[in-house]
C-alpha positions as CSV (number, residue, x, y, z in Angstrom):
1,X,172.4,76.6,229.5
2,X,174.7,74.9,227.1
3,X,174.8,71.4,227.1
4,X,178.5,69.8,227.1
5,X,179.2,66.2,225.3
6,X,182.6,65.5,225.9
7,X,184.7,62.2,225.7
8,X,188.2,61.0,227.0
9,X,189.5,58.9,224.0
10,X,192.6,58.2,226.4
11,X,195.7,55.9,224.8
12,X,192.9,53.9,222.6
13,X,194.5,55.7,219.1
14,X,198.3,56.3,217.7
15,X,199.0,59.7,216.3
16,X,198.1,59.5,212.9
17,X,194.5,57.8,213.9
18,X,194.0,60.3,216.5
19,X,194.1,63.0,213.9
20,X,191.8,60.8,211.6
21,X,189.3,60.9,214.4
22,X,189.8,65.0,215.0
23,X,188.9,65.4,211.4
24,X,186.0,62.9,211.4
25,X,184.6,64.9,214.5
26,X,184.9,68.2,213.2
27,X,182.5,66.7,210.0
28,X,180.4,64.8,212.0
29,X,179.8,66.8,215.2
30,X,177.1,69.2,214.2
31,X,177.7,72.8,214.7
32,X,175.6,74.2,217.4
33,X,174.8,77.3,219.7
34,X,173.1,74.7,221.7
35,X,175.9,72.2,222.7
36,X,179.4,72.2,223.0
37,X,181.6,69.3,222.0
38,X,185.0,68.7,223.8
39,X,187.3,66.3,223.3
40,X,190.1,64.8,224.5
41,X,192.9,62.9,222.6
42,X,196.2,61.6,223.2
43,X,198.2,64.4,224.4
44,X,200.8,64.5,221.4
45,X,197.6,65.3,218.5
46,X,196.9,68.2,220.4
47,X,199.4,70.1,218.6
48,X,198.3,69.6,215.2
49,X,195.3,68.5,216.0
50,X,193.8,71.9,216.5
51,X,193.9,72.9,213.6
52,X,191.8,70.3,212.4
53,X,188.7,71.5,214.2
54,X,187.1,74.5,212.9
55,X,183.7,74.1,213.8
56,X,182.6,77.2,217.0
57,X,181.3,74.5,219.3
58,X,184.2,72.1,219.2
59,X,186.9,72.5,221.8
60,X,189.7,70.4,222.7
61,X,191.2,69.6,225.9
62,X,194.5,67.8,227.8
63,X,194.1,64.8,229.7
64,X,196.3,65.7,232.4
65,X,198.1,69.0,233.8
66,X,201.0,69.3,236.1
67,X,200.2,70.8,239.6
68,X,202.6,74.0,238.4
69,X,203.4,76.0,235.3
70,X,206.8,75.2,235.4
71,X,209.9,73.6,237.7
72,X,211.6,70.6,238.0
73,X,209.0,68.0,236.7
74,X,210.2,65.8,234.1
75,X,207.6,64.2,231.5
76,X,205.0,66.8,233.2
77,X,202.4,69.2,231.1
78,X,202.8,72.8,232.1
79,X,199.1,73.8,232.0
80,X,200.6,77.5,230.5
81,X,202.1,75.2,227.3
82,X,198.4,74.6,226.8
83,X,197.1,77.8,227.2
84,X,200.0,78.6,224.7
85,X,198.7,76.3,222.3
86,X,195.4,77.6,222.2
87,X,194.0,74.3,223.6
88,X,191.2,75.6,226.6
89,X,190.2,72.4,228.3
90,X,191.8,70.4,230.8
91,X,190.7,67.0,232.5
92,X,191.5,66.6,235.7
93,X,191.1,64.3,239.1
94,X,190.0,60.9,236.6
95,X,189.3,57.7,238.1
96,X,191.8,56.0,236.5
97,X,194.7,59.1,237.3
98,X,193.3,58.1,240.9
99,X,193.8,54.2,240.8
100,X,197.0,53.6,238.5
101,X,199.1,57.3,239.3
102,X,197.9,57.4,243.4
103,X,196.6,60.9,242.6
104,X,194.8,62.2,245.9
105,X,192.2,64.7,246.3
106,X,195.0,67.0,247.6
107,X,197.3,66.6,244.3
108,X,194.1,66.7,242.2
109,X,192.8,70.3,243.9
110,X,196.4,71.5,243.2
111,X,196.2,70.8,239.3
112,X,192.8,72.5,239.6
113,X,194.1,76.0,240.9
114,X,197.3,75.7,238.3
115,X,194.8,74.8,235.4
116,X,192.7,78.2,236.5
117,X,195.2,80.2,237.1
118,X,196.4,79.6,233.5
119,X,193.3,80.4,232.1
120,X,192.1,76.9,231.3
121,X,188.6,75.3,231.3
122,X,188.8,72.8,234.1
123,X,186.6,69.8,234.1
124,X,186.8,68.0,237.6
125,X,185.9,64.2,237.9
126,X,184.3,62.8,241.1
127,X,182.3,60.3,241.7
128,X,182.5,57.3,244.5
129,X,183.2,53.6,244.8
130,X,181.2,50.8,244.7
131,X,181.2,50.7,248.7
132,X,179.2,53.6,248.1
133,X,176.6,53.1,245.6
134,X,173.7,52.5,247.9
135,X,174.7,54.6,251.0
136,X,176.7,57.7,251.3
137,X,176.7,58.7,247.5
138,X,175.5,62.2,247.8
139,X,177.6,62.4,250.6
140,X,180.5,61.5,249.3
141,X,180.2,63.7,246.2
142,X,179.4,66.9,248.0
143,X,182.8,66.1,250.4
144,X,184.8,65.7,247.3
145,X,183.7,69.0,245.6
146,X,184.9,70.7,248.9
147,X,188.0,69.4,248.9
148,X,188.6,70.1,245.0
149,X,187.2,73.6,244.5
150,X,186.7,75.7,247.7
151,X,189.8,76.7,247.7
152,X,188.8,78.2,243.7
153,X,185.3,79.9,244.8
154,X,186.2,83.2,243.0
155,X,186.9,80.9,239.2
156,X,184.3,82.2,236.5
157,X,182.1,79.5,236.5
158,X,182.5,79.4,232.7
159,X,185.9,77.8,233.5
160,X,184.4,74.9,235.4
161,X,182.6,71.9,234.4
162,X,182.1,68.6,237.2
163,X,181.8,65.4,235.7
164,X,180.0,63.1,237.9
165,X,181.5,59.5,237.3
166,X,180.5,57.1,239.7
167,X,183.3,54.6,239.9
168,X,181.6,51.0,239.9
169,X,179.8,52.4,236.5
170,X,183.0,52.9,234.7
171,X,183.8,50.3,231.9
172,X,181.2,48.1,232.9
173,X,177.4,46.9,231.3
174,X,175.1,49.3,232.5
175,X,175.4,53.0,233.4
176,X,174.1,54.4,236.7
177,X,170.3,54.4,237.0
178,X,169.1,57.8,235.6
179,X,167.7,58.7,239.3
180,X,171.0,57.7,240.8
181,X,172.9,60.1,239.1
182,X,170.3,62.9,239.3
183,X,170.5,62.3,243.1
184,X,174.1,63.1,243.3
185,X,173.8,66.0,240.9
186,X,171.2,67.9,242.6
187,X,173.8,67.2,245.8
188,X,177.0,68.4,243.8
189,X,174.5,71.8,242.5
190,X,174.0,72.4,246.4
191,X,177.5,72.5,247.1
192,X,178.4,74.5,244.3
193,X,175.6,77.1,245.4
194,X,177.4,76.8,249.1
195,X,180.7,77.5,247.6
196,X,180.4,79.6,244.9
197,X,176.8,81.6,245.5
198,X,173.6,81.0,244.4
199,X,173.9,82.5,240.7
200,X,177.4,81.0,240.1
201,X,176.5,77.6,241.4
202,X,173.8,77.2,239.6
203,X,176.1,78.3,236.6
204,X,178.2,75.6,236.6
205,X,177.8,72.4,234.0
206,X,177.2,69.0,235.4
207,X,177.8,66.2,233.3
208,X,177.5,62.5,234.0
209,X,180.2,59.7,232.9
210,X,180.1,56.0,232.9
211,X,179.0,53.9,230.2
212,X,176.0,55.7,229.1
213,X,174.5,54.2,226.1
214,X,173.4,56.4,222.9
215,X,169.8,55.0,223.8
216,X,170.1,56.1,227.6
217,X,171.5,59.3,226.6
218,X,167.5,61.2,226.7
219,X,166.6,59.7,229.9
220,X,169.8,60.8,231.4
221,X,169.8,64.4,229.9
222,X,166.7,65.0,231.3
223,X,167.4,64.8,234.4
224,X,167.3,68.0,236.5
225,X,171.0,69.0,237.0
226,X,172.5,67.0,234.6
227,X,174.0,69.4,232.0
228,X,176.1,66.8,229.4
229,X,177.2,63.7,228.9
230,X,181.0,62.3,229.1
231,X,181.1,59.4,227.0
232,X,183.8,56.7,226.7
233,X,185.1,54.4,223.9
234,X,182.4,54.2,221.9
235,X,183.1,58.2,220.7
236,X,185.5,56.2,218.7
237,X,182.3,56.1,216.2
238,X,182.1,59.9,216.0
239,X,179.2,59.5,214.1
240,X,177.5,57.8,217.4
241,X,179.2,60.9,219.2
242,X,177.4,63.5,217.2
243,X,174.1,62.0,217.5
244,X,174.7,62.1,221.3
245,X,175.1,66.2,220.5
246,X,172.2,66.5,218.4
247,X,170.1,64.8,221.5
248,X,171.7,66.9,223.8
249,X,171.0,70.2,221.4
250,X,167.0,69.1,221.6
251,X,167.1,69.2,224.8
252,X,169.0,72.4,225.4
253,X,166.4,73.9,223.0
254,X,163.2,72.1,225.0
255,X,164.8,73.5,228.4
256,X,164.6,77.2,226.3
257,X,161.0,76.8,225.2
258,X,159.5,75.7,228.7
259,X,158.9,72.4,227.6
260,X,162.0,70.7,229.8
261,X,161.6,73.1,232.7
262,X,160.3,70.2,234.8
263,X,163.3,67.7,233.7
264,X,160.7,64.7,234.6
265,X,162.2,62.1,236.7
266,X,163.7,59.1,236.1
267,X,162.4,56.5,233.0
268,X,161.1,53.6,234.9
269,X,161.3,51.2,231.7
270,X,163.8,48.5,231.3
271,X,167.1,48.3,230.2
272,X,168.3,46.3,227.3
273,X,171.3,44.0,228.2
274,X,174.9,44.0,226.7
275,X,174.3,46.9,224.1
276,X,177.1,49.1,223.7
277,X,178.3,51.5,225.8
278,X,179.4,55.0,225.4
């Protein structure tokens, strides 16, 4: 499978830097048949900003769709303008879409189907509140992908990605423990098998979110079910970005030659505090 490193730069760059950033990816981000890069900038450099990238395993993607392709929604993005554009990714269901735009599972599982109906690549945030951290995780994670995509269990699973992003490990110090996450991966793989069969569910990427760090980024990736990373402000250094793609390309190719078949549990060593997060 093809590992995904992807990164949601959100409103942290104007125009003109946002382009900057494009072009200093598309040097930086080494080209691959092992892992894919996508990236998400302010919505306004998409248009020009495409033609900046012209490396195979660099995509770019929309932060947001609109629930429909068109109608009466002012300031909306019709997920068909994007298609249009040639841009294949779009983000949807984000924490932060959630907390500050009252987005609900229900309006979030509606952008999904418009954003596959379109043709887009969809990548699908979930991921649960600190009230659930230490009890009801998995839980929660495999409620949320029911709500969000059983209503799409005939989309090519090409077309899907799930970014696992547990709330309370958004913007903060430490990322989730490596064993954390893979818990609520393998729960999110067994309700993708149950929804979309065994071969397409086990098609599917998973990617975890929420401030990894580029020396947690091994232990994390090999995980079992854990497919990619989604990394946050610290992809502003895209040279600290494409090192996170070169790790996730090693691994890609150990998973091929039988040596990451096992994806070995969890690194018990200890963290180091207040290094920077991705």
């Amino acid at each position: 499978m093809r590992y995904l490193i992807g990164t949601n730069i959100k409103m942290y760059l104007g125009y003109r830097e946002s382009l900057r950033w494009l072009a200093d990816m598309n040097r930086d981000v080494p080209e691959t048949d092992l892992a894919d890069a996508a990236l998400f900038p302010p919505m306004l450099s998409l248009v020009n900003g495409r033609d900046l990238i012209s490396k195979r395993n660099i995509s770019l993607g929309a932060q947001n769709v609109c629930w429909s392709h068109e109608g009466p929604y002012t300031g909306e993005i019709s997920p068909l303008v994007l298609r249009e554009l040639g841009i294949p990714y779009a983000e949807l269901g984000h924490h932060e879409r959630r907390l500050y735009f009252n987005e609900t599972d229900r309006t979030v599982a509606k952008k999904i189907s418009a954003a596959l109906f379109c043709g887009l690549k969809t990548l699908v945030c979930v991921g649960e509140d600190a009230d659930r951290r230490d009890s009801g995780a998995e839980e929660f994670a495999r409620d949320q992908i029911q709500a969000l995509l059983a209503g799409n269990s005939d989309a090519p699973p090409e077309r899907l990605v799930v970014a696992y992003e547990p709330r309370w490990a958004i913007g903060v110090a430490e990322a989730a423990p490596p064993e954390h996450a893979r818990r609520c991966c393998d729960a999110i793989r067994g309700k993708l098998v149950e929804i979309f069969g065994p071969e397409n569910g086990r098609e599917i990427r998973i990617i975890y979110g929420g401030s990894v760090k580029l020396e947690d980024a091994a232990d994390m990736l090999e995980q079992k079910n854990i497919n990619g990373l989604f990394i946050g402000r610290a992809a502003l250094d895209t040279k600290n970005f494409a090192k996170v793609v070169e790790i996730a390309a090693r691994q890609a190719e150990a998973d091929q030659n039988g040596g990451g078949a096992a994806r070995r549990p969890a690194s018990k060593k200890p963290r180091a505090a207040k290094k920077p997060r991705l």
